[in-house]
N, C-alpha and C positions, 0 to 999 in steps of 0.2 A: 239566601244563597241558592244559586244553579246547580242541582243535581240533576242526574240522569236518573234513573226509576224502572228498571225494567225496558230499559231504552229508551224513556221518552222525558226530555227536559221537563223539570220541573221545581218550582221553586218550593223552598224549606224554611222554616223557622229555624234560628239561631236562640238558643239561652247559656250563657254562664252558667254554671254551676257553683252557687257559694255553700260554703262552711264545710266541705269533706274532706275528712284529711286526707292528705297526699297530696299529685297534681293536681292544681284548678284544672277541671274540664269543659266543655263545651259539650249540647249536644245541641243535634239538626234533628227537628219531629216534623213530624205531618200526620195525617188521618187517612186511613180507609174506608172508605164505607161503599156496601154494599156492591165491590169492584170496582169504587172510583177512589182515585187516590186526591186530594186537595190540601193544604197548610193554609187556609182559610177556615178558621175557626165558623165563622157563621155560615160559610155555604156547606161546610160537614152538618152543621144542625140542620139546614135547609135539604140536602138528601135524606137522614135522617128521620124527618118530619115528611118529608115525599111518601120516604117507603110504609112508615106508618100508617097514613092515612088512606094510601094504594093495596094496604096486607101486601106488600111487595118484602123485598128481600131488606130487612133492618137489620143485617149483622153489622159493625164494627169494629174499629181498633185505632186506637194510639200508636206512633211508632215512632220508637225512637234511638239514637244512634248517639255514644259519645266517644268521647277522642279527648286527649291532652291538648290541651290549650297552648294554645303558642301563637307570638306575635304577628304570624304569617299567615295572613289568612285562605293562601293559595294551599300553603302544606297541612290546613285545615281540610280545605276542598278536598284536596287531593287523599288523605286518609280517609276522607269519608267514601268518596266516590271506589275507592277499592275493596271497601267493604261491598259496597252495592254492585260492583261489579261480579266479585265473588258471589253474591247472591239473588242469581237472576228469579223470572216466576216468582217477584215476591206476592203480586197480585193471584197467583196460580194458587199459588201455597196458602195464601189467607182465604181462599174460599174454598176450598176444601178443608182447612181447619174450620170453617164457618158451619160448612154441611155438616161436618161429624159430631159436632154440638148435640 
């Protein structure tokens, strides 16, 4: 799925969530790293392994976002993207949590 991010398109991972009670949910993740944001599993290892081996900047983070599940996958979109919109500088925010480490 097409989120926006701080303003800049980008795509996301989708999972179900099974076995918790209440609503089934859904969440949209993607990765951090080091001020980049990617939902590519192997190109986050591949920054990752950059900063590593550069003593560059190796902070990280998972992130993730869930919402009620529902047959419509636009008012999925649409709940998530409002959260993100309320939450601009997420990029801002996660390296400054990264510094203060």
């Amino acid at each position: 799925m097409m989120l926006n991010i701080d303003g800049t398109p980008m795509q996301v991972r989708l999972e179900r969530m099974q076995g918790s009670p209440g609503p089934k949910r859904v969440a949209a993740y993607w990765y951090w790293i080091a001020g980049r944001f990617t939902s590519d599993p192997i190109e986050a290892k591949l920054f990752q392994i950059a900063g590593a081996l550069t003593s560059g900047d190796q902070s990280a983070a998972a992130i993730a976002i869930t919402v009620v599940e529902t047959d419509d996958a636009d008012k999925i979109k649409a709940a998530l993207q409002r959260f993100l919109d309320a939450t601009p500088n997420l990029n801002t925010y996660l390296t400054k949590l990264a510094k203060a480490r």
